[in-house]
KOLROKE-138005 format. One record per residue (C-alpha): x, y, z; residue in three letters; residue number from 1. Coordinates in nm, 2 decimals. Example, Ala and Ser with C-alpha at 12.3 -4.5 7.8 and 13.67 -1.06 7.14 Angstrom:
2
{fido {1.23 -0.45 0.78} ALA 1}
{fido {1.37 -0.11 0.71} SER 2}
This chain:
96
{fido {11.13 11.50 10.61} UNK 1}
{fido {11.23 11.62 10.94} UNK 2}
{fido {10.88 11.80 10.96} UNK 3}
{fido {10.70 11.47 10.91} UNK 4}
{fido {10.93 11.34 11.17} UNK 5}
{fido {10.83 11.60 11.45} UNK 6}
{fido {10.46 11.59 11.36} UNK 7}
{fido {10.46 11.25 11.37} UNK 8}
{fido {10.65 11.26 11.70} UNK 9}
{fido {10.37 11.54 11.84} UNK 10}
{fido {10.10 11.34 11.73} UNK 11}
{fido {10.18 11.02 11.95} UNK 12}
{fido {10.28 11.21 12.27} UNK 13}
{fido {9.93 11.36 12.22} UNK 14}
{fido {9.80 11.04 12.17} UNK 15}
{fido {9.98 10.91 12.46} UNK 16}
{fido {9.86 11.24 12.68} UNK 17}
{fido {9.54 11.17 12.65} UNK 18}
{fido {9.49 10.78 12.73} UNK 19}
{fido {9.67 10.87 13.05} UNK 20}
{fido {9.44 11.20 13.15} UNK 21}
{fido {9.10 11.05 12.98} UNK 22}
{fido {8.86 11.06 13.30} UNK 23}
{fido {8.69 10.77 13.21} UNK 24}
{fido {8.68 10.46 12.98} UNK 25}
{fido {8.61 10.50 12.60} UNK 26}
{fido {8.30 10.29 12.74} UNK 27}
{fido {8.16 10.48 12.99} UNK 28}
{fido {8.22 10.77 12.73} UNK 29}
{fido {8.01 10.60 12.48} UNK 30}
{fido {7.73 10.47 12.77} UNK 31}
{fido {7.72 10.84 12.89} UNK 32}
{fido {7.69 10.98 12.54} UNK 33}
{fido {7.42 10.75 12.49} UNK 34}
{fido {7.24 10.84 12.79} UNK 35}
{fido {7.25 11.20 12.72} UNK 36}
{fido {7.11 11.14 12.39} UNK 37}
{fido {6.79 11.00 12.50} UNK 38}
{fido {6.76 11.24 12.73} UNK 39}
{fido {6.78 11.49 12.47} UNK 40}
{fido {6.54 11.28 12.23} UNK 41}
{fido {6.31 11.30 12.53} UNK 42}
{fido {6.35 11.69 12.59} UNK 43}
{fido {6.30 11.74 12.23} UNK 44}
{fido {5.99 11.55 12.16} UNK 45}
{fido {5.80 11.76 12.46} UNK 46}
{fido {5.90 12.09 12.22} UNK 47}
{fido {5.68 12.07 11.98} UNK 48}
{fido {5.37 12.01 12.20} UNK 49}
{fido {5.51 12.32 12.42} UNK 50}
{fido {5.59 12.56 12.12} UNK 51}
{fido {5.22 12.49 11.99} UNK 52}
{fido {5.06 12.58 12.30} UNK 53}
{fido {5.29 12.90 12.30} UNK 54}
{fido {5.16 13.02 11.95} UNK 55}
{fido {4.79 12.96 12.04} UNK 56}
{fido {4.86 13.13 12.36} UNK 57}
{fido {5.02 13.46 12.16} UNK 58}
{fido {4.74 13.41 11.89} UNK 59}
{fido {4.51 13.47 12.18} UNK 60}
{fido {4.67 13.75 12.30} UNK 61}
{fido {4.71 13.91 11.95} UNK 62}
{fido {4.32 13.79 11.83} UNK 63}
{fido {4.19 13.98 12.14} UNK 64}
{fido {4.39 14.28 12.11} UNK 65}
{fido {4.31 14.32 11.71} UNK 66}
{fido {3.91 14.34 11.82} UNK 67}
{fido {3.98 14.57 12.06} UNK 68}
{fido {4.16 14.79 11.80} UNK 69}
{fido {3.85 14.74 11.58} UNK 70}
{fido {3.59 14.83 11.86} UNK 71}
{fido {3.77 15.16 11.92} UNK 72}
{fido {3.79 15.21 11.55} UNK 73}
{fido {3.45 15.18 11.53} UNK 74}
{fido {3.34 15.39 11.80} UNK 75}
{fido {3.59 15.68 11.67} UNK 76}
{fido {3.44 15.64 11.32} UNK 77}
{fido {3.07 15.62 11.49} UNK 78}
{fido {3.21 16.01 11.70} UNK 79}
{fido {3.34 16.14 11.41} UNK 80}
{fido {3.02 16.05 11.13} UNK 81}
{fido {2.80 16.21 11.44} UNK 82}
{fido {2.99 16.51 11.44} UNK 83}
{fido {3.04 16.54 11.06} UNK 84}
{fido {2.72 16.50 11.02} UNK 85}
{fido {2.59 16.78 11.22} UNK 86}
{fido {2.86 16.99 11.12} UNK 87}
{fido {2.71 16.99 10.75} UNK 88}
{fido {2.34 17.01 10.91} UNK 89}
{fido {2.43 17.31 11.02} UNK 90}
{fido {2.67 17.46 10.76} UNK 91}
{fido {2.40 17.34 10.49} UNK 92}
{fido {2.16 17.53 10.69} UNK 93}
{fido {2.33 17.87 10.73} UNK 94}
{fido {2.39 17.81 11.10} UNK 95}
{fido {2.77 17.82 11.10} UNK 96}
């Protein structure tokens, strides 16, 4: 019982702590809290458009770099058939 007491006790001097040391009015609290919750509605809705134009922009980047993988593929593969195939020209001929 003499818990309850204390806690009860504790809980209204915080109560009474923080009415005298709020910085402002529970209604400019809830004006501000408003305000910064369009402006966040307002940040958020510009995301989308911005991450979109982010992954095309790194789909881009990634597109153009896959072809050039694939042109140097291609010319190693082009090299290498070349020299394969007049390495066997010769072997199958005696010249080697």
């Amino acid at each position: 019982m003499k818990f309850m007491w204390w806690l009860l006790v504790g809980f209204a001097l915080g109560v009474g702590a923080g009415l005298l040391l709020a910085p402002q009015s529970g209604e400019a609290t809830r004006a501000q809290l408003g305000e910064q919750g369009i402006m966040l509605r307002d940040r958020s809705g510009k995301l989308p458009d911005e991450l979109r134009a982010r992954a095309n922009d790194i789909t881009g980047q990634l597109r153009a770099r896959a072809n050039d993988a694939v042109e140097q593929g291609r010319d190693v593969y082009s090299r290498t058939k070349g020299d394969l195939s007049e390495r066997y020209s010769k072997a199958k001929s005696g010249e080697l």
